[in-house]
OpenMM code with the backbone's topology and positions (N, CA, C; nanometers):
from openmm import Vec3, app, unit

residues = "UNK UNK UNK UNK UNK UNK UNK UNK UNK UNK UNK UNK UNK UNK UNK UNK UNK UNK UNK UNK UNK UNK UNK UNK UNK UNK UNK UNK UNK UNK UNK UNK UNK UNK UNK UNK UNK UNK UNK UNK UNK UNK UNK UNK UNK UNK UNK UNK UNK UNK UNK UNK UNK UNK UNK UNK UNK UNK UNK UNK UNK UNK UNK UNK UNK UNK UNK UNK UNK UNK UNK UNK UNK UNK UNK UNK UNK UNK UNK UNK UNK UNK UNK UNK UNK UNK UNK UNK UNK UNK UNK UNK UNK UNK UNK UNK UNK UNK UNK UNK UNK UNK UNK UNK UNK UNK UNK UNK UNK UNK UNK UNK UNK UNK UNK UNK UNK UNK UNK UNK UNK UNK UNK UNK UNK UNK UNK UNK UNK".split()
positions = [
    Vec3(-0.9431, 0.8299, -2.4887),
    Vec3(-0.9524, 0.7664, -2.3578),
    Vec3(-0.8153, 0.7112, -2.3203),
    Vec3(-0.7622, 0.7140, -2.1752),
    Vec3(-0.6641, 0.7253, -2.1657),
    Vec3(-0.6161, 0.5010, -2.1422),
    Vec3(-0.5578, 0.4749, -2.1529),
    Vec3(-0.5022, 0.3254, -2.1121),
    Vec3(-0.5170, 0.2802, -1.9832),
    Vec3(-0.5948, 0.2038, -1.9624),
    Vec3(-0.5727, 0.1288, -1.8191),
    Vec3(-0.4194, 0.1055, -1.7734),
    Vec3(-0.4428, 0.1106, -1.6751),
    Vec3(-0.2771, 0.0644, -1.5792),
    Vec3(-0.3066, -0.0769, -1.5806),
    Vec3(-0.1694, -0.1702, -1.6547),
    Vec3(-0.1590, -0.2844, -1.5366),
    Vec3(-0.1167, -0.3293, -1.4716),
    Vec3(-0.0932, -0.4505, -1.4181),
    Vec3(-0.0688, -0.4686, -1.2979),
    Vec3(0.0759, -0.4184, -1.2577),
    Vec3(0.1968, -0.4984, -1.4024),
    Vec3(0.3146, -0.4622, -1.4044),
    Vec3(0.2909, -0.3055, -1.3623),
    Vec3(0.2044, -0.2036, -1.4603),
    Vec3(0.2240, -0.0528, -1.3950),
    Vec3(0.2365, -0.0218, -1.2771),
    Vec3(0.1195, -0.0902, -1.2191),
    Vec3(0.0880, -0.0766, -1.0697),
    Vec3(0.2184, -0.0946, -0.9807),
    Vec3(0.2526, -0.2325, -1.0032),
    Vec3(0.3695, -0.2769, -0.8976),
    Vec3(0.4672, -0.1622, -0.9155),
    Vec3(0.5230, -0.1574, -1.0527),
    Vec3(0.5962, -0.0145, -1.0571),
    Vec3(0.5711, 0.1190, -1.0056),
    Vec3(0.4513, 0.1706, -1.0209),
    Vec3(0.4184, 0.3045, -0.9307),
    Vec3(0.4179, 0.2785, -0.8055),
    Vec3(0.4010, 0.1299, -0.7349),
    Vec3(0.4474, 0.1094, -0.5720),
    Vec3(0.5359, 0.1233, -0.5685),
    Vec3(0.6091, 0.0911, -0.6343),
    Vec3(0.7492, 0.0669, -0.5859),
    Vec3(0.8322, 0.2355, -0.5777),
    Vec3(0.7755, 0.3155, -0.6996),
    Vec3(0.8010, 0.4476, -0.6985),
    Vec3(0.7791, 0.5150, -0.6063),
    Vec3(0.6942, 0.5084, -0.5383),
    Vec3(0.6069, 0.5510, -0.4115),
    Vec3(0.7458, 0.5128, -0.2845),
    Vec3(0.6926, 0.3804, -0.3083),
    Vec3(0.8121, 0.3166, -0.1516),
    Vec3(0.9417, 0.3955, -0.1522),
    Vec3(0.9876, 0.4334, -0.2894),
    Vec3(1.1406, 0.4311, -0.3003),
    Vec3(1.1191, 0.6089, -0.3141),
    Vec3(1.0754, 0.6949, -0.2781),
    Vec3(1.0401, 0.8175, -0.3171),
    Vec3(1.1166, 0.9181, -0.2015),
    Vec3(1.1828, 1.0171, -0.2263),
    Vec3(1.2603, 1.1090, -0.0831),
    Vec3(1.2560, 1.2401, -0.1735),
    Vec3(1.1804, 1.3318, -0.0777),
    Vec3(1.1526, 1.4360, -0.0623),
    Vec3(1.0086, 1.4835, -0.1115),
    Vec3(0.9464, 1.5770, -0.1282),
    Vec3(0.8475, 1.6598, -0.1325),
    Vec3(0.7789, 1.5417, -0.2391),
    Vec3(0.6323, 1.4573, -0.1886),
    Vec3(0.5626, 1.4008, -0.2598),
    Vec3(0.3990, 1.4409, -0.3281),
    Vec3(0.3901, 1.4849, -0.4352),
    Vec3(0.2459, 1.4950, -0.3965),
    Vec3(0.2051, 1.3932, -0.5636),
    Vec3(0.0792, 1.4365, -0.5932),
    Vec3(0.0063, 1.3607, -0.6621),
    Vec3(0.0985, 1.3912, -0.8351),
    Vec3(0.0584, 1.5645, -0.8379),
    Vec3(0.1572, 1.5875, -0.9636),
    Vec3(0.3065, 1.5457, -0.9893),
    Vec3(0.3834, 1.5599, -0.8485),
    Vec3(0.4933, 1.5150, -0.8991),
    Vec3(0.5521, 1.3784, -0.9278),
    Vec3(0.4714, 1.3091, -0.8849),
    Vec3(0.4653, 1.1381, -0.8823),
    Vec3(0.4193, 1.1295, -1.0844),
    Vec3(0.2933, 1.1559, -1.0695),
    Vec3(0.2724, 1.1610, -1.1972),
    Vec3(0.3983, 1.1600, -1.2991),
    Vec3(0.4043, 1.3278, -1.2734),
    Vec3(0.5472, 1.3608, -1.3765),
    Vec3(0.6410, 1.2707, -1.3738),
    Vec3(0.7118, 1.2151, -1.2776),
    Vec3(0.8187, 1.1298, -1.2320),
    Vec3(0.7716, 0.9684, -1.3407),
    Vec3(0.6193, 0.9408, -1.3251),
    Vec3(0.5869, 0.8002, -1.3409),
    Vec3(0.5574, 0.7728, -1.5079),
    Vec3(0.5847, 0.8936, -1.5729),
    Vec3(0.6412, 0.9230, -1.7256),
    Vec3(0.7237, 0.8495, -1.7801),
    Vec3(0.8465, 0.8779, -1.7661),
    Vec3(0.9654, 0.7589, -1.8056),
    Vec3(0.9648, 0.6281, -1.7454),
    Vec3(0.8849, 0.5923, -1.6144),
    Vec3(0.8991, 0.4585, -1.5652),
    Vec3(0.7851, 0.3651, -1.6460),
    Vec3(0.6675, 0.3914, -1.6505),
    Vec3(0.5915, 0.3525, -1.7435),
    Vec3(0.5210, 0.3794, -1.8819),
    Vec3(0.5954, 0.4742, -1.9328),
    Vec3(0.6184, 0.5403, -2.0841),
    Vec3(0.4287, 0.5875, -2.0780),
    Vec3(0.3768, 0.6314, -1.9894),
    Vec3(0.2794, 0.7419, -2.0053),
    Vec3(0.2514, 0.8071, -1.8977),
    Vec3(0.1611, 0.9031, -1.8579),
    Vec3(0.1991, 0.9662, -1.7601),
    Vec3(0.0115, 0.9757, -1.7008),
    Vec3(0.0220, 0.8655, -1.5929),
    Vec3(-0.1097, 0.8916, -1.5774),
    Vec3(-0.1820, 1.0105, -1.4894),
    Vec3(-0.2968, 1.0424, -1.5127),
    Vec3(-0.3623, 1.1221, -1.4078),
    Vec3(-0.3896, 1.0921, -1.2494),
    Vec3(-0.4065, 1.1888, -1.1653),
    Vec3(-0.4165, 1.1550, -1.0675),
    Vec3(-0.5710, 1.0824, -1.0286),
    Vec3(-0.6415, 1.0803, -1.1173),
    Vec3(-0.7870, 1.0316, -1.1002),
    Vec3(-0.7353, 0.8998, -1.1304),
    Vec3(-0.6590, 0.8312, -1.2218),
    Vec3(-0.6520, 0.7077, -1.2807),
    Vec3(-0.6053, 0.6713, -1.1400),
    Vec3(-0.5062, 0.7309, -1.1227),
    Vec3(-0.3824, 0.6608, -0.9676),
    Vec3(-0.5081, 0.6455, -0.8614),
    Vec3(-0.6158, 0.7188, -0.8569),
    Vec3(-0.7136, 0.7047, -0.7505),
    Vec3(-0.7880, 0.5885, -0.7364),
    Vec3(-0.8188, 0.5632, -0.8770),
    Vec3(-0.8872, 0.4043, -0.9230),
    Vec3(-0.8509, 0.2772, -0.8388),
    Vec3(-0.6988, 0.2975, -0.7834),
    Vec3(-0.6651, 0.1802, -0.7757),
    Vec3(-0.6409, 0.1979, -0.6197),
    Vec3(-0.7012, 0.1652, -0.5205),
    Vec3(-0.6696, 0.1604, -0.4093),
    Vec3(-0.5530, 0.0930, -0.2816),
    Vec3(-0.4654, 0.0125, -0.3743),
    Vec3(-0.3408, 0.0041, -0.3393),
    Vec3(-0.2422, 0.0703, -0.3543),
    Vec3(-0.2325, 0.1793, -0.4980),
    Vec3(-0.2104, 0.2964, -0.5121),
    Vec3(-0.1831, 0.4143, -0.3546),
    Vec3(-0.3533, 0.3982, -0.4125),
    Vec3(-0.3750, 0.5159, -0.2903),
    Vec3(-0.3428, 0.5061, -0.1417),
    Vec3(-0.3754, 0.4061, -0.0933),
    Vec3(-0.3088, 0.3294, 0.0270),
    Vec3(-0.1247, 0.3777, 0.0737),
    Vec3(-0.0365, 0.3319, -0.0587),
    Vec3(0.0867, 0.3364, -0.0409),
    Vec3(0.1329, 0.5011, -0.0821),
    Vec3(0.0871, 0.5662, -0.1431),
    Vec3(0.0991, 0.7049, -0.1428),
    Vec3(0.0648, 0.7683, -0.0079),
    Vec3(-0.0669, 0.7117, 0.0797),
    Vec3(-0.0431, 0.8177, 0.1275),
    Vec3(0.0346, 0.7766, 0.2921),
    Vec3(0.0802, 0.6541, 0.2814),
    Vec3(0.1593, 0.5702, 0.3990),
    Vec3(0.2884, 0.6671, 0.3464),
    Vec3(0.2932, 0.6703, 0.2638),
    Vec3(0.4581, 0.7283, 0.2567),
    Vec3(0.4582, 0.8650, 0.2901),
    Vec3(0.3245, 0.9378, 0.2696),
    Vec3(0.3492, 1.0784, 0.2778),
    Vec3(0.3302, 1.0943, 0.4734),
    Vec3(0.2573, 1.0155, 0.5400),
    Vec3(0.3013, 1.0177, 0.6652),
    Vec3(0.4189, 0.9494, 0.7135),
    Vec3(0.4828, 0.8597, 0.6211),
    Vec3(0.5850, 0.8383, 0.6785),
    Vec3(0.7540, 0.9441, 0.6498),
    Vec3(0.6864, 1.0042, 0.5291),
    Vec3(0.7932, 1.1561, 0.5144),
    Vec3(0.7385, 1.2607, 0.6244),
    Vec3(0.6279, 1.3031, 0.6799),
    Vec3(0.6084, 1.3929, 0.7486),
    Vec3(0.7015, 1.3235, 0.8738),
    Vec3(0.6911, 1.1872, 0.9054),
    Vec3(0.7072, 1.1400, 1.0532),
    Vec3(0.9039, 1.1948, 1.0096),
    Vec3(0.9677, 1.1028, 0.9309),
    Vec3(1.0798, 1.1308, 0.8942),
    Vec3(1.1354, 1.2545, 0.9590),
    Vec3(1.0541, 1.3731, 0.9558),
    Vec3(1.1549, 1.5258, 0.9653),
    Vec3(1.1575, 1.5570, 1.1468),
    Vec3(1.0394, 1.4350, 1.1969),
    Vec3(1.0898, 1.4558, 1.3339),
    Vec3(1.2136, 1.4125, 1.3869),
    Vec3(1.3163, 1.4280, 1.4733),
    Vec3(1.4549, 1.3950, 1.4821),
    Vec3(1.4496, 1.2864, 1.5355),
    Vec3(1.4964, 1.1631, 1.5229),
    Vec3(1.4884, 1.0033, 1.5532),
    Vec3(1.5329, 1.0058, 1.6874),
    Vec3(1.5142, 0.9468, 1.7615),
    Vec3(1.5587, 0.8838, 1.8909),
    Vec3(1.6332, 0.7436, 1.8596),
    Vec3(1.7768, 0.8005, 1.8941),
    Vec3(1.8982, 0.7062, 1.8894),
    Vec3(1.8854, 0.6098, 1.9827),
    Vec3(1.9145, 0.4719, 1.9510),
    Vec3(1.9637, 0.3807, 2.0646),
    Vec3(2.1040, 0.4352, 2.1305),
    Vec3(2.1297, 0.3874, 2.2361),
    Vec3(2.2287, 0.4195, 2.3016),
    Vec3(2.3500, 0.3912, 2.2679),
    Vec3(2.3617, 0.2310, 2.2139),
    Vec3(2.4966, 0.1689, 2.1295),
    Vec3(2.4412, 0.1254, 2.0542),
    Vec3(2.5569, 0.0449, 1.9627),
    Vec3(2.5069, -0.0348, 1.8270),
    Vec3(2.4669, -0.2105, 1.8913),
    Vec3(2.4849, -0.2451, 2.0227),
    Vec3(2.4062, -0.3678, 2.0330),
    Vec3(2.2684, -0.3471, 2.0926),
    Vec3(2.2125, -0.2289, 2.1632),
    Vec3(2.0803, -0.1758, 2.1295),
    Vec3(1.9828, -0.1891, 1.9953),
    Vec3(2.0738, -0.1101, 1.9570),
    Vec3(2.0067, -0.0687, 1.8151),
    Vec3(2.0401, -0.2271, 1.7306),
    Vec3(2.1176, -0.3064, 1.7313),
    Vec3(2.1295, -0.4916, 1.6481),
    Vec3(2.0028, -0.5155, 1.6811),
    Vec3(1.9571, -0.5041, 1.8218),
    Vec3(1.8231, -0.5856, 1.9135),
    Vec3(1.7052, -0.5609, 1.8651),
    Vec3(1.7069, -0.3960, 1.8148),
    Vec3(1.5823, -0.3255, 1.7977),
    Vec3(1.5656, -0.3708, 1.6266),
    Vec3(1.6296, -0.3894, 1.5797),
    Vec3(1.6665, -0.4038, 1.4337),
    Vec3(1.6608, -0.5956, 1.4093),
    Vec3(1.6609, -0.6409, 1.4844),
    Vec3(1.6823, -0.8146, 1.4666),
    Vec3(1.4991, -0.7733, 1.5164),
    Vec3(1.4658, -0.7616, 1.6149),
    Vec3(1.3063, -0.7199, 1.6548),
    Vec3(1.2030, -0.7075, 1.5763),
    Vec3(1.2557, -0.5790, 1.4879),
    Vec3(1.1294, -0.5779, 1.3635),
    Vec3(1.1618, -0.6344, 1.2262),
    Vec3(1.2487, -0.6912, 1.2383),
    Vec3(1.2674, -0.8221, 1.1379),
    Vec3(1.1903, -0.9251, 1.1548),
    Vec3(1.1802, -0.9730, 1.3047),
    Vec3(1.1118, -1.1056, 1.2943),
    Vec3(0.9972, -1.0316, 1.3354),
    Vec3(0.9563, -0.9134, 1.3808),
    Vec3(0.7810, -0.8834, 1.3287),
    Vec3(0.7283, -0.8639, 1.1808),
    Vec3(0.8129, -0.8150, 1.1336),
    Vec3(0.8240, -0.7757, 1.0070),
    Vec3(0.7741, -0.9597, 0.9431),
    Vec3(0.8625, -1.0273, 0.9561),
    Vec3(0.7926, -1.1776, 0.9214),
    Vec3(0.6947, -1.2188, 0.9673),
    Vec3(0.6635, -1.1737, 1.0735),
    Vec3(0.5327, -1.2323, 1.1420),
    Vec3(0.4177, -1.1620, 1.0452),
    Vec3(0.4377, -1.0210, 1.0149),
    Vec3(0.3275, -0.9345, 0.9745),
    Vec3(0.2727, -1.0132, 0.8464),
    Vec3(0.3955, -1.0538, 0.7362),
    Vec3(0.3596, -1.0955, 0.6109),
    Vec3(0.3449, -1.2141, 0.6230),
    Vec3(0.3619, -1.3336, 0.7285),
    Vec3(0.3029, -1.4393, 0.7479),
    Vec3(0.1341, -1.4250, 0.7731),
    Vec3(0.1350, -1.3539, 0.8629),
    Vec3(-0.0415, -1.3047, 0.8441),
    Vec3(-0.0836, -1.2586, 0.7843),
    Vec3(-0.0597, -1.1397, 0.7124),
    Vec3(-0.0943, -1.0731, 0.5324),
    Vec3(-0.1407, -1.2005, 0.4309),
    Vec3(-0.0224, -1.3097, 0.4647),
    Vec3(-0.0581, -1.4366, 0.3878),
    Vec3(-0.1924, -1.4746, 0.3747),
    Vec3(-0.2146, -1.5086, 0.5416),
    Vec3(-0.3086, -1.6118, 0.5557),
    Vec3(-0.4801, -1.5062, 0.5387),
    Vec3(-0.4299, -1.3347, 0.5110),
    Vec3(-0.5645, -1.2969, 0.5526),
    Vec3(-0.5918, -1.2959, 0.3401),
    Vec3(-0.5063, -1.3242, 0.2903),
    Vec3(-0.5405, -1.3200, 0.1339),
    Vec3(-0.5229, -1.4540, 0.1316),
    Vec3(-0.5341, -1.5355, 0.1943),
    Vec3(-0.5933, -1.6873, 0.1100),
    Vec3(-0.7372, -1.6915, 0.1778),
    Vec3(-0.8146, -1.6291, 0.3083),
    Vec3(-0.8776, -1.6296, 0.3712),
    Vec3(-0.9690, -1.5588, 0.2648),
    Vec3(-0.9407, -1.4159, 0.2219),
    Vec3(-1.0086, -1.3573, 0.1167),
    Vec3(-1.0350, -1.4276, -0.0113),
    Vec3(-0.9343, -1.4757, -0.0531),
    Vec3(-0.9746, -1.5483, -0.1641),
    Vec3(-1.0942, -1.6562, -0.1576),
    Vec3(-1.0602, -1.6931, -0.0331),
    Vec3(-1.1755, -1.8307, -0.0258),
    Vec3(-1.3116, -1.7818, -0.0257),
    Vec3(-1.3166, -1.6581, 0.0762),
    Vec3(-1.4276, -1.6194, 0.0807),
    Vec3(-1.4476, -1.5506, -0.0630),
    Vec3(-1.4354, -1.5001, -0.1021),
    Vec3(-1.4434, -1.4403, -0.2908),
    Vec3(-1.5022, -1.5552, -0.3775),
    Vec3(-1.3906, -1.6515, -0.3288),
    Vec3(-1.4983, -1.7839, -0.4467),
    Vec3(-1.6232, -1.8167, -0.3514),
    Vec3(-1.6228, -1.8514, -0.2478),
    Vec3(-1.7962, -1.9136, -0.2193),
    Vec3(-1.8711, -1.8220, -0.2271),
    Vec3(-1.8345, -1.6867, -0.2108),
    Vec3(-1.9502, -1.5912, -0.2479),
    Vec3(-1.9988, -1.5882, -0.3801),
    Vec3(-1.9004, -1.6000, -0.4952),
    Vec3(-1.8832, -1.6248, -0.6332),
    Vec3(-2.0017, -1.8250, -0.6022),
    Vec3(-1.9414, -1.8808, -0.5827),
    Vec3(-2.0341, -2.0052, -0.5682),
    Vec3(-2.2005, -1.9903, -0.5306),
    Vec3(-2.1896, -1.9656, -0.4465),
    Vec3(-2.3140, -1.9372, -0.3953),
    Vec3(-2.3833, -1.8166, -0.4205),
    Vec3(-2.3394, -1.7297, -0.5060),
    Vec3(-2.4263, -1.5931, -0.5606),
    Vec3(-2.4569, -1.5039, -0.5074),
    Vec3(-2.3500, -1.4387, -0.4052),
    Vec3(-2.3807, -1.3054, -0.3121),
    Vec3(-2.3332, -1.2596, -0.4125),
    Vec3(-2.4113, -1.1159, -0.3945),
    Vec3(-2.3828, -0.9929, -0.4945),
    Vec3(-2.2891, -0.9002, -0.4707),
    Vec3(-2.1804, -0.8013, -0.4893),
    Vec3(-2.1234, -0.7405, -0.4807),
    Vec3(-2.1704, -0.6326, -0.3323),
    Vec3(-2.2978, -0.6042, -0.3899),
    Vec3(-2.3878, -0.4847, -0.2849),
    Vec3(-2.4020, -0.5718, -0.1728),
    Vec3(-2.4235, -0.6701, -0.2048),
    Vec3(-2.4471, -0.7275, -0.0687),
    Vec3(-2.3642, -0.8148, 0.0729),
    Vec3(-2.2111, -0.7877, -0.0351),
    Vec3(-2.1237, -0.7954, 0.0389),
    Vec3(-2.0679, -0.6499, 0.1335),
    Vec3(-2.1025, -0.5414, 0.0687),
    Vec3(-2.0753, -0.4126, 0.0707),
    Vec3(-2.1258, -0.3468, 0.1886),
    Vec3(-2.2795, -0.4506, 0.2220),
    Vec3(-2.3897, -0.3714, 0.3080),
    Vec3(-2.3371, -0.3509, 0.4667),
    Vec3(-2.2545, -0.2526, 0.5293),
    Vec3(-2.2434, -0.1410, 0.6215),
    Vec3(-2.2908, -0.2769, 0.7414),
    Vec3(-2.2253, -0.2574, 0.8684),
    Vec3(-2.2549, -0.3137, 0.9737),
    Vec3(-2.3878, -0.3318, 1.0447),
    Vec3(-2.4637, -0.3529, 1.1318),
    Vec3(-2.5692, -0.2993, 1.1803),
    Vec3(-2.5330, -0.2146, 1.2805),
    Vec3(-2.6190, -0.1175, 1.3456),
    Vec3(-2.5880, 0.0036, 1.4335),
    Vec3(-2.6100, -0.1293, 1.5470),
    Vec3(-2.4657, -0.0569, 1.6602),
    Vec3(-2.5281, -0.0766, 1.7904),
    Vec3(-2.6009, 0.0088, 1.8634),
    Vec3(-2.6916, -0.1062, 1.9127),
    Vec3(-2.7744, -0.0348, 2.0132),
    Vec3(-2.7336, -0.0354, 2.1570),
] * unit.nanometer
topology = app.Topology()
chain = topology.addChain("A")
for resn in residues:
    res = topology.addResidue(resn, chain)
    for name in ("N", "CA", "C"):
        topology.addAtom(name, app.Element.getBySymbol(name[0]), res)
């Protein structure tokens, strides 16, 4: 049976992922994630973990988007503006990322407190009528 990943693994195969240029798929990540974490997991294991899977496949649309030809700003104080821009969204985003994982957490313990079940956190919306 093969070794659980942990977390240290994990953060490392993100980071492999983030930092990755050219042709990505499941095998070659694998092969690649050999020497970074001295075993070489399967692609079923990498599936297990849904932050994994999440950032694999953000990158593989963000390599497809890549080969379309960029649209240049006009000068470089354009492009400072556009670039100072998603910096401070970029902070805004992980200021809210923050608050939606302390929000989760809270809710995780009172459900944990009060004894909702896994399934029954799970249970599907109701249909509109």
């Amino acid at each position: 049976m093969a070794k659980h990943l942990t977390q240290l693994d994990i953060n490392k195969i993100k980071n492999t992922i983030n930092t990755w240029d050219g042709k990505l798929t499941w095998d070659l990540l694998c092969e690649s994630l050999k020497k970074i974490i001295g075993k070489k997991p399967t692609r079923q294991s990498l599936n297990m973990h849904k932050d994994i899977v999440d950032v694999y496949f953000l990158k593989k649309k963000k390599l497809k988007e890549s080969y379309a030809p960029l649209k240049k700003p006009a000068n470089l104080n354009i492009a400072a503006q556009r670039i100072k821009n998603m910096e401070v969204e970029i902070e805004v985003l992980k200021k809210q990322n923050n608050r939606y994982k302390e929000q989760f957490t809270q809710w995780q313990y009172n459900s944990y407190k009060y004894g909702i079940k896994l399934h029954q956190l799970n249970e599907p919306l109701p249909e509109k009528k």
